[in-house]
PDB file of N, H, CA, C and O in Angstrom:
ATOM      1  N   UNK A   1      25.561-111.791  23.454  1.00  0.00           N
ATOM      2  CA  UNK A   1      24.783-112.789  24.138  1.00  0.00           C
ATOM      3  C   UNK A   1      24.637-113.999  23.222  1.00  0.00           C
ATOM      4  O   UNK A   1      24.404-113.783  22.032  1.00  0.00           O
ATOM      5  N   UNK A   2      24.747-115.218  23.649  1.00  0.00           N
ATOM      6  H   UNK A   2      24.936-115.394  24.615  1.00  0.00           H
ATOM      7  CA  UNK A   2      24.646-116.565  22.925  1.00  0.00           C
ATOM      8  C   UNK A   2      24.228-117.398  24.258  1.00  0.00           C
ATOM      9  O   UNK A   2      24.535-117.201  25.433  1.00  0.00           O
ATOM     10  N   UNK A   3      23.398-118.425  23.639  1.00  0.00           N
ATOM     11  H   UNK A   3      23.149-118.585  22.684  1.00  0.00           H
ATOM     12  CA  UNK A   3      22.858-119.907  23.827  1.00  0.00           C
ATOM     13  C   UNK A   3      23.712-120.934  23.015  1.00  0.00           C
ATOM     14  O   UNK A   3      23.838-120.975  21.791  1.00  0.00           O
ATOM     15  N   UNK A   4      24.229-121.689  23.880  1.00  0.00           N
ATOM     16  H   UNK A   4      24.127-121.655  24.875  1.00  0.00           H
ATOM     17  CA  UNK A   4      25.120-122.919  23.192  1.00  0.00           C
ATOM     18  C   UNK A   4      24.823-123.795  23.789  1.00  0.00           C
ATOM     19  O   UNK A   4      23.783-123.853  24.447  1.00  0.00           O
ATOM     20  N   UNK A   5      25.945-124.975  23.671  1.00  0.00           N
ATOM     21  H   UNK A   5      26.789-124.928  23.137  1.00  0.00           H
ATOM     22  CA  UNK A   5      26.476-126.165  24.975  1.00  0.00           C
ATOM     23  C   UNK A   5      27.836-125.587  25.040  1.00  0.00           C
ATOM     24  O   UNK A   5      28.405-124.744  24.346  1.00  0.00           O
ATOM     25  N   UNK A   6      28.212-126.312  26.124  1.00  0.00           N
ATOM     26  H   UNK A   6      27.750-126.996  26.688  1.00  0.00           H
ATOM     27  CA  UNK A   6      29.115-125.907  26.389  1.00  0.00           C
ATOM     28  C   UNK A   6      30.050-126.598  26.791  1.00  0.00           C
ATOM     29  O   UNK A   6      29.774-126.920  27.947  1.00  0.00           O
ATOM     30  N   UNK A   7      31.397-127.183  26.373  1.00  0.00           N
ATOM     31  H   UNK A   7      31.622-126.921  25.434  1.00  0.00           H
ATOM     32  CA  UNK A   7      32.017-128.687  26.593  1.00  0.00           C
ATOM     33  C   UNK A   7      32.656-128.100  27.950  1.00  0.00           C
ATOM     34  O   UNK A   7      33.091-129.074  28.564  1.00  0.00           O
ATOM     35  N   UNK A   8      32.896-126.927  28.672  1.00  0.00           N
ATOM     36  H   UNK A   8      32.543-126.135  28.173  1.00  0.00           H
ATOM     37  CA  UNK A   8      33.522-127.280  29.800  1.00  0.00           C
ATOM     38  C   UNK A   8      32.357-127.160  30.865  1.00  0.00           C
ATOM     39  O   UNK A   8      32.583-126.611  31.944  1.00  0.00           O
ATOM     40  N   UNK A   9      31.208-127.636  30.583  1.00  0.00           N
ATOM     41  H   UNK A   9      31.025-128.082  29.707  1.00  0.00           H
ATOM     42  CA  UNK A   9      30.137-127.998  31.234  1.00  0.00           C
ATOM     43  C   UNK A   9      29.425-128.833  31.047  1.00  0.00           C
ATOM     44  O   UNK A   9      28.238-128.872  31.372  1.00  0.00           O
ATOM     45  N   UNK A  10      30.314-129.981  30.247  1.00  0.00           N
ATOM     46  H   UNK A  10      31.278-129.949  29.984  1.00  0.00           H
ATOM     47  CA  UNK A  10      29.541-131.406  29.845  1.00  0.00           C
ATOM     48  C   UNK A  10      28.622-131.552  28.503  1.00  0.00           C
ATOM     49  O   UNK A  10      27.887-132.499  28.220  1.00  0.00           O
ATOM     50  N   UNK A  11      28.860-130.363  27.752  1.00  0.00           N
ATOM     51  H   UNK A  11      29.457-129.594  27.982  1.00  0.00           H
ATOM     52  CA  UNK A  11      27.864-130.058  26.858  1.00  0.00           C
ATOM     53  C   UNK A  11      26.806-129.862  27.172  1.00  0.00           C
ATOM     54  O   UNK A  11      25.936-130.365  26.462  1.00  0.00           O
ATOM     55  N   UNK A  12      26.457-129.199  28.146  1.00  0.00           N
ATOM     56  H   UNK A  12      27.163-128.790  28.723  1.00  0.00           H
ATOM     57  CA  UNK A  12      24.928-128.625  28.990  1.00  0.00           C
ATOM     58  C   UNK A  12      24.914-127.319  28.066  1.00  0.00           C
ATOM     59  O   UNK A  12      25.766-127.090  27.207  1.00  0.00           O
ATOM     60  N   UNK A  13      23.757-126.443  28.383  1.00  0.00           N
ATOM     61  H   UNK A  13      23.065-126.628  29.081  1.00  0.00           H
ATOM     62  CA  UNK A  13      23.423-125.556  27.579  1.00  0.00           C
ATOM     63  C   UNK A  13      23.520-124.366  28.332  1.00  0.00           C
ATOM     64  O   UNK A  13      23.231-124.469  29.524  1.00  0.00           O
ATOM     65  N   UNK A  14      23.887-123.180  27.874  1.00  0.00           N
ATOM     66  H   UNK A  14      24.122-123.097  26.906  1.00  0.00           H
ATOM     67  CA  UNK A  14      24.767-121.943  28.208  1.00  0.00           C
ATOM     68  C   UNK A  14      23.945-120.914  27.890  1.00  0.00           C
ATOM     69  O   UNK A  14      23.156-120.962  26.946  1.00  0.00           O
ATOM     70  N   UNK A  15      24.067-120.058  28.558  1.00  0.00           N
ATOM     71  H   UNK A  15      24.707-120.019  29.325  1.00  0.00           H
ATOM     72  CA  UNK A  15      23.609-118.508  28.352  1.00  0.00           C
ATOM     73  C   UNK A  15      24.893-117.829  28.945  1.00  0.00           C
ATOM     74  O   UNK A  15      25.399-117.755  30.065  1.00  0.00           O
ATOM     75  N   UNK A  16      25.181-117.385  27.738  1.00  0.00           N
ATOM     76  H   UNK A  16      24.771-117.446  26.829  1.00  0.00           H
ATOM     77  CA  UNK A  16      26.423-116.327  27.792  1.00  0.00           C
ATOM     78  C   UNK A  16      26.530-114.786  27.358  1.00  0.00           C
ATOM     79  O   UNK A  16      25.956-114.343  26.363  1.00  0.00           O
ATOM     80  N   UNK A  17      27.248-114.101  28.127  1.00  0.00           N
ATOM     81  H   UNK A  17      27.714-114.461  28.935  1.00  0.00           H
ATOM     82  CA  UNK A  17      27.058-112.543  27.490  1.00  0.00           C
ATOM     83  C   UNK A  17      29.077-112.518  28.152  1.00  0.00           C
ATOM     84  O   UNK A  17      29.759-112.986  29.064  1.00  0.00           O
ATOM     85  N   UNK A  18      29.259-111.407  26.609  1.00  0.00           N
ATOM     86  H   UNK A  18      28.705-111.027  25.868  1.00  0.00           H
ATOM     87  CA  UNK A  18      30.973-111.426  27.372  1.00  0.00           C
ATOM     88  C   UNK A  18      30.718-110.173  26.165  1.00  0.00           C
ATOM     89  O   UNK A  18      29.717-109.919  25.495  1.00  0.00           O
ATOM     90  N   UNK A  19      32.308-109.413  26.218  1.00  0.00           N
ATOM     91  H   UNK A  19      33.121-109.619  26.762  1.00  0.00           H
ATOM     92  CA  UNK A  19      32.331-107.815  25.919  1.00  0.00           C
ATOM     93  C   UNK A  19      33.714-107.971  25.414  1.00  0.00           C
ATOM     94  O   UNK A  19      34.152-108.975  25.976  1.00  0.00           O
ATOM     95  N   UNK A  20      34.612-107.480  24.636  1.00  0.00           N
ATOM     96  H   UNK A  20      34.256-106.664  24.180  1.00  0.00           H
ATOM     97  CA  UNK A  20      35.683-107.270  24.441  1.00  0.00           C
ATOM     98  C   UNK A  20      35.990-105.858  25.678  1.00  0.00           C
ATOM     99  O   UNK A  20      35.216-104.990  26.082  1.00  0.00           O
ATOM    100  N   UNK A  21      37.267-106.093  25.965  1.00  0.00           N
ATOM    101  H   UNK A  21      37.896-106.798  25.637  1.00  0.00           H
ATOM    102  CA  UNK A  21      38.026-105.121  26.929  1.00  0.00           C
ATOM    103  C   UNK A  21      38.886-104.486  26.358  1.00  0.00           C
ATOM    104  O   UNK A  21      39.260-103.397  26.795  1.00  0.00           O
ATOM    105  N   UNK A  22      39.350-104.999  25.330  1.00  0.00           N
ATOM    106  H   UNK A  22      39.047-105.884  24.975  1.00  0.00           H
ATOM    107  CA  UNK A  22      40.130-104.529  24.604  1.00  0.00           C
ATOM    108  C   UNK A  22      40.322-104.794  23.270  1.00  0.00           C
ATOM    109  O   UNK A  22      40.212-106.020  23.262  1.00  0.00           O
ATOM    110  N   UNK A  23      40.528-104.474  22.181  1.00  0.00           N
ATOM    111  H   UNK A  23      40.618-103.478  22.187  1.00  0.00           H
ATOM    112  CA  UNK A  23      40.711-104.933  20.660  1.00  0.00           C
ATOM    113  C   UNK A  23      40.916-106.874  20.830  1.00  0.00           C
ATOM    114  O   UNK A  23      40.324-107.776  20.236  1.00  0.00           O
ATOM    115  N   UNK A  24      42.074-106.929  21.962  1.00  0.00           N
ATOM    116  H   UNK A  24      42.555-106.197  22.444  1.00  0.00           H
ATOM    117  CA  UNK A  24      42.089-108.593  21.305  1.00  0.00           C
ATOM    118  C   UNK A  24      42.063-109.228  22.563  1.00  0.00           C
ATOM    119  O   UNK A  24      42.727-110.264  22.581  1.00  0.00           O
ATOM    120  N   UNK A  25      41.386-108.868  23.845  1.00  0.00           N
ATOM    121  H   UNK A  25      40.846-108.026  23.830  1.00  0.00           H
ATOM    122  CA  UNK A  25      40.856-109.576  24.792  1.00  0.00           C
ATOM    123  C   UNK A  25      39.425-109.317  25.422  1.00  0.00           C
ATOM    124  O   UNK A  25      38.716-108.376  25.778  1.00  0.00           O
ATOM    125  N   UNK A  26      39.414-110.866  25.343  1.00  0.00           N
ATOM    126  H   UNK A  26      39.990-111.631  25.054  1.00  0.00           H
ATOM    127  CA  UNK A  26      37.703-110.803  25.668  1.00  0.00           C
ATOM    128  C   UNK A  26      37.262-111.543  26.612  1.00  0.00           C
ATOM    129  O   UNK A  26      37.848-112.623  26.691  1.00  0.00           O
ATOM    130  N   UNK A  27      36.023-111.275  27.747  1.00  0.00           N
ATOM    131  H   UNK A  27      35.547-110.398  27.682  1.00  0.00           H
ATOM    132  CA  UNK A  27      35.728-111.459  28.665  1.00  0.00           C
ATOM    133  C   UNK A  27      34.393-112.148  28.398  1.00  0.00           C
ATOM    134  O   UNK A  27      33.553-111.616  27.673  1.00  0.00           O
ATOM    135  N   UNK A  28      34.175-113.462  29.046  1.00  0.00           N
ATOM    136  H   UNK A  28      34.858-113.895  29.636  1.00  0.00           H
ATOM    137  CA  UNK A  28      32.968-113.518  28.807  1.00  0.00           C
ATOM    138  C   UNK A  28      32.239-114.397  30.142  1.00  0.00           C
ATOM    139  O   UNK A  28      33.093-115.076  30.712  1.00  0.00           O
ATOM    140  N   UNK A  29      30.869-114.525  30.747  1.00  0.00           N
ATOM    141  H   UNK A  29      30.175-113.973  30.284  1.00  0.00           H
ATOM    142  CA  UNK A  29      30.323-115.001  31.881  1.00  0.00           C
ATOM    143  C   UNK A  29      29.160-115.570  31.127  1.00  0.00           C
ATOM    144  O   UNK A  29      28.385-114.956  30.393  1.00  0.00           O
ATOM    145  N   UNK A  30      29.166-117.095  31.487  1.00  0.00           N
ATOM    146  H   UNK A  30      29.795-117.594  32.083  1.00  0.00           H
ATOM    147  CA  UNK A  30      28.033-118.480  31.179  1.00  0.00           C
ATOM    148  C   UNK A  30      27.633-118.584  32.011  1.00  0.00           C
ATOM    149  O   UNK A  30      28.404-118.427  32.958  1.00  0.00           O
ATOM    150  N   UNK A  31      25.868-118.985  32.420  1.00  0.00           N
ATOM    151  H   UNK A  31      25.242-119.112  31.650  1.00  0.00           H
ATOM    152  CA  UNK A  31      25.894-119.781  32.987  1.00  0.00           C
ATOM    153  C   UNK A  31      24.964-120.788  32.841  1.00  0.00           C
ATOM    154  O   UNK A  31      24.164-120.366  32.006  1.00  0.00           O
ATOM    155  N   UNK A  32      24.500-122.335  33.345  1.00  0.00           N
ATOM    156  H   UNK A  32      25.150-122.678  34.024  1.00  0.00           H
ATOM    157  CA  UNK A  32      23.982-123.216  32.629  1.00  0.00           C
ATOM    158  C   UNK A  32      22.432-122.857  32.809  1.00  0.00           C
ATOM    159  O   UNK A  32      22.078-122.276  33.834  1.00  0.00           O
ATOM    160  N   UNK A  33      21.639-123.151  31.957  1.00  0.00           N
ATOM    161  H   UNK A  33      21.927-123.622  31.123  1.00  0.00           H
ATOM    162  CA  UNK A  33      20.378-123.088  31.999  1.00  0.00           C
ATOM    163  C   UNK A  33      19.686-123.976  32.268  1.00  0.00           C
ATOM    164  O   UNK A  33      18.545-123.614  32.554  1.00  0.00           O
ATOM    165  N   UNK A  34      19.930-125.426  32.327  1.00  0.00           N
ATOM    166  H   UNK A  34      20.857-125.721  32.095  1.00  0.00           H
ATOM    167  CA  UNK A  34      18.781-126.613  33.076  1.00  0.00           C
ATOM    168  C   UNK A  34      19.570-127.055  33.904  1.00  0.00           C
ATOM    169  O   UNK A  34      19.023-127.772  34.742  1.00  0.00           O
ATOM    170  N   UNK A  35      21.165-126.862  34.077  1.00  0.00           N
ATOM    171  H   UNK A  35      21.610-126.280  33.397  1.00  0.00           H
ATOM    172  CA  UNK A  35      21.670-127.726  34.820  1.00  0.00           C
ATOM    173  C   UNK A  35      22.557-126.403  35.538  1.00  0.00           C
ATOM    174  O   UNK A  35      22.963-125.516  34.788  1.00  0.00           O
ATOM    175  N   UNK A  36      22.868-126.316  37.235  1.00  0.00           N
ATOM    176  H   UNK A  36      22.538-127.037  37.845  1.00  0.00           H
ATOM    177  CA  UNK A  36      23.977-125.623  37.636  1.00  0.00           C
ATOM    178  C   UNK A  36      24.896-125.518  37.336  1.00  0.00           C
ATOM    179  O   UNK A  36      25.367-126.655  37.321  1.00  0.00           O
ATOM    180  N   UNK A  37      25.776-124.681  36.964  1.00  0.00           N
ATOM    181  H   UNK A  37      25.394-123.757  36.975  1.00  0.00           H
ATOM    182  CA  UNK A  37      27.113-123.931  36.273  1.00  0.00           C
ATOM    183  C   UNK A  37      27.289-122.598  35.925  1.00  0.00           C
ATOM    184  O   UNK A  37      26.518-121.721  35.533  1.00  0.00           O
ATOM    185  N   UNK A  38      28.627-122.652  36.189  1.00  0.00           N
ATOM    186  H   UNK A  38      29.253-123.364  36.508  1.00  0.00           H
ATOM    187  CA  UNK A  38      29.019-121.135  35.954  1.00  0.00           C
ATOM    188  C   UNK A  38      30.637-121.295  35.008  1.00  0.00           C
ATOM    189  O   UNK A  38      31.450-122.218  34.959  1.00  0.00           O
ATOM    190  N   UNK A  39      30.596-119.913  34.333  1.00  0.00           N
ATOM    191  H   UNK A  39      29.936-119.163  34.373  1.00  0.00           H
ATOM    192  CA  UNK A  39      31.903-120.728  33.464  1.00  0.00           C
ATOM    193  C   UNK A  39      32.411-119.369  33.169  1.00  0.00           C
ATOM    194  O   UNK A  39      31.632-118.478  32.832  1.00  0.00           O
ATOM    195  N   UNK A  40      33.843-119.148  33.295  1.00  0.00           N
ATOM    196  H   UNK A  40      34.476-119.872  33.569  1.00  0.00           H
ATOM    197  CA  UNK A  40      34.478-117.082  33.147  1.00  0.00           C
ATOM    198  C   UNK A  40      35.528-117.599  31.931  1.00  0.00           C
ATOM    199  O   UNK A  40      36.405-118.459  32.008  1.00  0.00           O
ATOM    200  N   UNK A  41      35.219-116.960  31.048  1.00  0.00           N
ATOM    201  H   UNK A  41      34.506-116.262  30.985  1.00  0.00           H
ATOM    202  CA  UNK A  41      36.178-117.345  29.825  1.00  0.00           C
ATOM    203  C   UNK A  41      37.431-116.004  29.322  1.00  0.00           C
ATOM    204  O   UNK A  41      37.205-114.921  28.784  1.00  0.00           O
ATOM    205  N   UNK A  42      38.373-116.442  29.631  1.00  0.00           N
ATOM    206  H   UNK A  42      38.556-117.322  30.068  1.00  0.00           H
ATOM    207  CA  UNK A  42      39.180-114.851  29.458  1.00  0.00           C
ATOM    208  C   UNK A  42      39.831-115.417  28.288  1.00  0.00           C
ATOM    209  O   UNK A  42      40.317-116.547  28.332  1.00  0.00           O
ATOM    210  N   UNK A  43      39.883-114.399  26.823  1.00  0.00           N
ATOM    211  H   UNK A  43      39.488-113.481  26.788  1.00  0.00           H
ATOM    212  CA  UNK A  43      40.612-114.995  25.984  1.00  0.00           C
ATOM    213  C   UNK A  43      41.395-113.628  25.096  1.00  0.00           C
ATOM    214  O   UNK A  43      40.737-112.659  24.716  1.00  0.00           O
ATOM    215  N   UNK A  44      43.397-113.812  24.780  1.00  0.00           N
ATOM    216  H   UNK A  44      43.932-114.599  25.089  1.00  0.00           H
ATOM    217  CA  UNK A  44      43.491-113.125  24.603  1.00  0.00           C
ATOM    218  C   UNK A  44      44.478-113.342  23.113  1.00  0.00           C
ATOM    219  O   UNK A  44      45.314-114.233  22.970  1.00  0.00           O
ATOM    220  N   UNK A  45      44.163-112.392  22.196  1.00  0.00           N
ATOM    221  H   UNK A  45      43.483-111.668  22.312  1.00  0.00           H
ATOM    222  CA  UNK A  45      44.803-112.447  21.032  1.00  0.00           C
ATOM    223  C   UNK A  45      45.744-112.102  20.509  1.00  0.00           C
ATOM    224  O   UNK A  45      45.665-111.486  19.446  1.00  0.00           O
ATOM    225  N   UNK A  46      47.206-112.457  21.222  1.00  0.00           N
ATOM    226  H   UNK A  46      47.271-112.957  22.086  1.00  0.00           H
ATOM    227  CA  UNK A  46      48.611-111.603  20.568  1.00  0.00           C
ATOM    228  C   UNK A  46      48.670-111.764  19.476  1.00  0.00           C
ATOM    229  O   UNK A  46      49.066-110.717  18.964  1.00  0.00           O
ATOM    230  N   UNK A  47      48.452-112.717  18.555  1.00  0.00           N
ATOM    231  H   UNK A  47      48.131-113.568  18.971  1.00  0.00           H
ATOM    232  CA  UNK A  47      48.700-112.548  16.556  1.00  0.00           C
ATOM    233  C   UNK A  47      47.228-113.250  15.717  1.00  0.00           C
ATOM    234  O   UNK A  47      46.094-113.667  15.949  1.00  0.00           O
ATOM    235  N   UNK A  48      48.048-113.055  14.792  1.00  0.00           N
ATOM    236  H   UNK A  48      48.969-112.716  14.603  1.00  0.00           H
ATOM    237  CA  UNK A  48      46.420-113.168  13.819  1.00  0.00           C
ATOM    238  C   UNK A  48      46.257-114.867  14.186  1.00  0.00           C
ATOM    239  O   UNK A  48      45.282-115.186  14.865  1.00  0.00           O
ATOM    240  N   UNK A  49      47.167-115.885  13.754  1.00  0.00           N
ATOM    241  H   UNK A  49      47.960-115.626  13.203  1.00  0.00           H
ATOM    242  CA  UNK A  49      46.800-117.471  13.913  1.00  0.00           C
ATOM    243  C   UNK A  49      46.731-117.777  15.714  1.00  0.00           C
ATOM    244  O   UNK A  49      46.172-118.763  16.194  1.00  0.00           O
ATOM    245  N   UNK A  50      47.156-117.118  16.213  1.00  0.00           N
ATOM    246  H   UNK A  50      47.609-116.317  15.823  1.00  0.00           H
ATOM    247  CA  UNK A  50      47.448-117.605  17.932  1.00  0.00           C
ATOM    248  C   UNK A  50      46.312-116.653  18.966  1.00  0.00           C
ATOM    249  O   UNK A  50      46.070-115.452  19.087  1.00  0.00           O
ATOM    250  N   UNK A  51      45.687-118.197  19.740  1.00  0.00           N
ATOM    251  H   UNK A  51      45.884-119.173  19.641  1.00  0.00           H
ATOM    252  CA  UNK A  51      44.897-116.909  20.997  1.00  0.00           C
ATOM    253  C   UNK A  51      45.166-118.006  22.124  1.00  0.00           C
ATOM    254  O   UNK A  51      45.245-119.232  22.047  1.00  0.00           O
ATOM    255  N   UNK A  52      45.303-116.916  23.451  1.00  0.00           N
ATOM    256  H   UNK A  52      45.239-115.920  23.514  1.00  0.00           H
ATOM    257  CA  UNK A  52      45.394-118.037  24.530  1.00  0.00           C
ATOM    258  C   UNK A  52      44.086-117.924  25.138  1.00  0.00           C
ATOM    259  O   UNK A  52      43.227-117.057  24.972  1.00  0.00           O
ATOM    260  N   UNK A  53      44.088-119.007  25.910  1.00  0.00           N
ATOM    261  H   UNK A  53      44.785-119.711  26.045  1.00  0.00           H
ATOM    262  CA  UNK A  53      42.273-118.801  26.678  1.00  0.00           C
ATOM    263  C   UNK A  53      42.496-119.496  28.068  1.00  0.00           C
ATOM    264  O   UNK A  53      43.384-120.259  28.447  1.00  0.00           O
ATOM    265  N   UNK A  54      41.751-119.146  28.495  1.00  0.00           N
ATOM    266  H   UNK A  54      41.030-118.527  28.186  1.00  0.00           H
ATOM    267  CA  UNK A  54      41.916-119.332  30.339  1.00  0.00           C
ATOM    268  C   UNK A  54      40.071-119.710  30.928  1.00  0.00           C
ATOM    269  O   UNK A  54      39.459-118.656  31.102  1.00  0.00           O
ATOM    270  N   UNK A  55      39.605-120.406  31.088  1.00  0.00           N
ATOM    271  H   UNK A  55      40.102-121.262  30.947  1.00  0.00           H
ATOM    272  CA  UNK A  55      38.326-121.056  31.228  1.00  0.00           C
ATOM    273  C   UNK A  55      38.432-120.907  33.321  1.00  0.00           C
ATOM    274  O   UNK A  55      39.410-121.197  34.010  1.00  0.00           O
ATOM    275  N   UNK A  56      37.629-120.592  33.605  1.00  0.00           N
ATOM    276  H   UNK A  56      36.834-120.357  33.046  1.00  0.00           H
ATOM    277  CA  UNK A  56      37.405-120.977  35.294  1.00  0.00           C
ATOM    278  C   UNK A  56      35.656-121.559  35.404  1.00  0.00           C
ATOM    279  O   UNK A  56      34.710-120.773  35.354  1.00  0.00           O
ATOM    280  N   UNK A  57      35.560-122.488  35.500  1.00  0.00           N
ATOM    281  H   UNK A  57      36.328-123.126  35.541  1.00  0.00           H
ATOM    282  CA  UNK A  57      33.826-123.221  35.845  1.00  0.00           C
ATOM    283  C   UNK A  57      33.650-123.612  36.714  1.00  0.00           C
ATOM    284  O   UNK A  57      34.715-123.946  37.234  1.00  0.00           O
ATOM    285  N   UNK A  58      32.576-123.881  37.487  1.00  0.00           N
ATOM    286  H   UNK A  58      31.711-123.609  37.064  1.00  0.00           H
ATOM    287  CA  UNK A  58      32.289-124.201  38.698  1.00  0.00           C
ATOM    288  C   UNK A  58      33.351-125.647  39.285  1.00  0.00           C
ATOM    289  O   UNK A  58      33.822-125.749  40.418  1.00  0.00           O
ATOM    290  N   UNK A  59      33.488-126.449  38.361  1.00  0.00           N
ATOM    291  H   UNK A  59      33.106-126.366  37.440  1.00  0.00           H
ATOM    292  CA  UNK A  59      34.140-127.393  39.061  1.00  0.00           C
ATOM    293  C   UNK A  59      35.949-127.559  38.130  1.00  0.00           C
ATOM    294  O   UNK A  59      36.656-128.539  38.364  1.00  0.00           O
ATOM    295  N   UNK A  60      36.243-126.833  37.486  1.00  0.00           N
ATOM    296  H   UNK A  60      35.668-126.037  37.295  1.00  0.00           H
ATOM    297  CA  UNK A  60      38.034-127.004  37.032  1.00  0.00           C
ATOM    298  C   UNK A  60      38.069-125.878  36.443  1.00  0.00           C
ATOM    299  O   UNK A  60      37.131-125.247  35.956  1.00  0.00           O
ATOM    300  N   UNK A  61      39.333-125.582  36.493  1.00  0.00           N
ATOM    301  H   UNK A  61      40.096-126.094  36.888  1.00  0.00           H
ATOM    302  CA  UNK A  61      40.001-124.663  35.567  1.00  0.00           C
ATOM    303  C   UNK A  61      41.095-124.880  34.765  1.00  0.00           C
ATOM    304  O   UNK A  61      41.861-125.739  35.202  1.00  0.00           O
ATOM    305  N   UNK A  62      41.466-124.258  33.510  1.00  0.00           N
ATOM    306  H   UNK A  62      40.844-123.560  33.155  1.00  0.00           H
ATOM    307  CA  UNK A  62      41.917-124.822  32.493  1.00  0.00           C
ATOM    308  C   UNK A  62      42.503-123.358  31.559  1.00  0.00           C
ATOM    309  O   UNK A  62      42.270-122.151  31.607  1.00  0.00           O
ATOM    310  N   UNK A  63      43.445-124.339  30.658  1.00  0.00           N
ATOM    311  H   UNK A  63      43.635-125.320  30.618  1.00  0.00           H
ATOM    312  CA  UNK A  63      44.123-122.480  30.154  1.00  0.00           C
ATOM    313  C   UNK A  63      44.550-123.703  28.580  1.00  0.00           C
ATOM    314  O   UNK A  63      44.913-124.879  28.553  1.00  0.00           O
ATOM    315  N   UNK A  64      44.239-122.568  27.344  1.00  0.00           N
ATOM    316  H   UNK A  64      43.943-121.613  27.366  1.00  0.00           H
ATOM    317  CA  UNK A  64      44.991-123.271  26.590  1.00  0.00           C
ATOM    318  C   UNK A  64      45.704-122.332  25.821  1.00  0.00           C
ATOM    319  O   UNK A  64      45.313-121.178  25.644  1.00  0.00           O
ATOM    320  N   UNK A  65      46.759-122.812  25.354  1.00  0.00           N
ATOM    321  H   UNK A  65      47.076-123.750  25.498  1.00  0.00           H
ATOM    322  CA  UNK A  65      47.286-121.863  23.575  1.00  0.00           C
ATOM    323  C   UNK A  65      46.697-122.687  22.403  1.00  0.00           C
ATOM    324  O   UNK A  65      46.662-123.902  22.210  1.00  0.00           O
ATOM    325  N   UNK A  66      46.182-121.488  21.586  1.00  0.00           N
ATOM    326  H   UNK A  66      46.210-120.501  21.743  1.00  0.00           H
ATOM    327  CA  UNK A  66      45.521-122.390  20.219  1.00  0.00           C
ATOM    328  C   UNK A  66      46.195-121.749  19.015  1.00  0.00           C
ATOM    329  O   UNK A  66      46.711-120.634  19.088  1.00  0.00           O
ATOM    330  N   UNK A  67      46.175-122.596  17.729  1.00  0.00           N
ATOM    331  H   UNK A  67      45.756-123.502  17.669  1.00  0.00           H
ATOM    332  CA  UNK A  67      46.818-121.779  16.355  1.00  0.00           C
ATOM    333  C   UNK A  67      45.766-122.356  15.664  1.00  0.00           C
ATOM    334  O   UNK A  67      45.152-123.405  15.863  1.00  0.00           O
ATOM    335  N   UNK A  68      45.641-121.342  14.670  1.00  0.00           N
ATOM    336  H   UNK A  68      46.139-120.491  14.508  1.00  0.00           H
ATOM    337  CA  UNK A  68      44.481-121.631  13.879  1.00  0.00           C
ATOM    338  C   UNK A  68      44.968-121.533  12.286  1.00  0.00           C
ATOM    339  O   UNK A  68      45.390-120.438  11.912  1.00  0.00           O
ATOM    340  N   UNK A  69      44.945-122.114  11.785  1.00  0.00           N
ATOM    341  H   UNK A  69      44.602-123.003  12.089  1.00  0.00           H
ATOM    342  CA  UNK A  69      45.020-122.161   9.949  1.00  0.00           C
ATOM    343  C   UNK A  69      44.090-121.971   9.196  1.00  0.00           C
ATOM    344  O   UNK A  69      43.477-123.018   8.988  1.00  0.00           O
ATOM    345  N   UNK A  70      43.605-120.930   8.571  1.00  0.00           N
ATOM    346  H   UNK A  70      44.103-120.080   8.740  1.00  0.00           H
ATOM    347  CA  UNK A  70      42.984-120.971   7.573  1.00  0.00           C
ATOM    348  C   UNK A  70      42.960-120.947   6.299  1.00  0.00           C
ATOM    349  O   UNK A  70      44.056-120.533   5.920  1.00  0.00           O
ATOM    350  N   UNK A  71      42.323-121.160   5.481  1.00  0.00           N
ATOM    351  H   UNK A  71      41.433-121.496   5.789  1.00  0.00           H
ATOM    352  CA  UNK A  71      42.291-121.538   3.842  1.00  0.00           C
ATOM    353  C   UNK A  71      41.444-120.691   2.921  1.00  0.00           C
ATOM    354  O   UNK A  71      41.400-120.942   1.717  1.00  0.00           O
TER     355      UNK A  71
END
């Protein structure tokens, strides 16, 4: 469970609870707390630098691939 903002909700503020389903995919359900929204975040991890993510919110949906570098 987390309280954020949330940029695919304008940076409005979030109450979220999500669960892993599996070792490297994770499920998670937002929704906004002063302002209406809903936001389903599916995100899944084939390698250690790479995750893809798939966003559905009340008003767009959106999918990305990300790589990450660390130091």
């Amino acid at each position: 469970m987390a309280v954020s903002s949330s940029d695919a909700l304008n940076g409005n503020t979030t109450f979220t609870v999500g669960k892993y389903l599996y070792p490297r995919l994770y499920l998670s359900y937002g929704m906004g707390l002063f302002v209406p929204g809903q936001i389903i975040t599916l995100r899944f991890h084939p390698g250690r630098f790479w995750n893809i993510e798939a966003q559905n919110t009340s008003h767009f949906s959106r999918a990305s691939l990300n790589y990450q570098i660390e130091k």
